[in-house]
N, C-alpha and C positions, 0 to 999 in steps of 0.2 A: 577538039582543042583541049590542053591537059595544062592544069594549073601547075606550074613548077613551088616544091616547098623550099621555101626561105628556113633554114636556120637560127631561131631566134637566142642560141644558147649566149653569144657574146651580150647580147643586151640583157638578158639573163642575168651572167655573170654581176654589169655594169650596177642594176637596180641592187642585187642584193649586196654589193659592196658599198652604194649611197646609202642605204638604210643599215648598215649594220654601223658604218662612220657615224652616221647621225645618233643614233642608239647608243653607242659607244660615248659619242662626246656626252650626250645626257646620263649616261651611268656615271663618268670621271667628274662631272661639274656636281651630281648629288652627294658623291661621294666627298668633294673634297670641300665644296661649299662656298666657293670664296668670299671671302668678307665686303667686299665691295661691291660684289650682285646680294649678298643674303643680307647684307645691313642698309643698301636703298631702297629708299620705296618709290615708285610711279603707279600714280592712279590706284592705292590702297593695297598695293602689291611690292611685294619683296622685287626685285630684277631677277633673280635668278626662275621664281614664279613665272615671271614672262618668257623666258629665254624658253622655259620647259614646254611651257604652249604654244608656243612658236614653231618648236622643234619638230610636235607633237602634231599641231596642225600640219606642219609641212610633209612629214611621215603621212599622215592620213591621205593627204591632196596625190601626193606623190603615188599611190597606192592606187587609189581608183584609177589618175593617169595612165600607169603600165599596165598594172594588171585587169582593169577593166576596157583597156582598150579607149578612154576618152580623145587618145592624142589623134586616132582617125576619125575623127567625128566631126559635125561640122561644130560651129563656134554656135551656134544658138544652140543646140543641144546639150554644150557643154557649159555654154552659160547657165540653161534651165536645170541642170545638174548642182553645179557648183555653187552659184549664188546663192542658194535657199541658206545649204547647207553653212556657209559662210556667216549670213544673218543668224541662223538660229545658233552658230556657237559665240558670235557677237553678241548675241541675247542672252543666253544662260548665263555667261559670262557675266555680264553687266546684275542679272537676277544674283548670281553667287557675289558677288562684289557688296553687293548692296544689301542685301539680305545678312551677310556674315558680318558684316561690321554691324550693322543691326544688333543681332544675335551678341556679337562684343562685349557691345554699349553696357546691354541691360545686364549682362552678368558683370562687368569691369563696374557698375555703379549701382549695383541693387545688393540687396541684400543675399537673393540666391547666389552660391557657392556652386563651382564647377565640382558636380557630383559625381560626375561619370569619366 
């Protein structure tokens, strides 16, 4: 019995035209800034800050998906994959959040000056 090869070049194609749109939109929104994502804040964050990790998460997810092959896999493996990963950007996240306004405070209301 002889395994026939599939051609995987169209899905190929497909990924790296989703990622370079998404790339693309993240390079035109840095570039251009707009005042209504760069002047609100949510949860200690600019919006445009969020859109970028969003982006960025979804780039990453998107990545292991195709190119590691997750989407044949079964759902508990891909849970035990992706969930950790999830939390611990949920965590640094929340650790960078918390921490840099921290960091802020003490320089917006001490006497040390931003030296560097």
């Amino acid at each position: 019995m002889s395994h026939e090869h599939v051609s995987n070049t169209k899905r190929i194609w497909f990924v790296f035209g989703l990622l370079s749109a998404v790339t693309t939109v993240e390079v035109i929104l840095g570039i251009i800034k707009p005042e209504f994502l760069h002047l609100n804040h949510f949860l200690g964050m600019n919006l445009l800050n969020w859109i970028f990790y969003i982006l960025t998460v979804f780039k990453a997810y998107y990545i292991v998906w195709a190119f590691m092959h997750m989407e044949g896999e079964k759902s508990s493996l891909r849970s035990a994959v992706v969930l950790p990963v999830i939390f611990l950007i949920l965590y640094l996240l929340f650790i960078l959040l918390t921490e840099g306004h921290y960091i802020y405070g003490v320089f917006k209301d001490s006497t040390i000056k931003w030296n560097f």
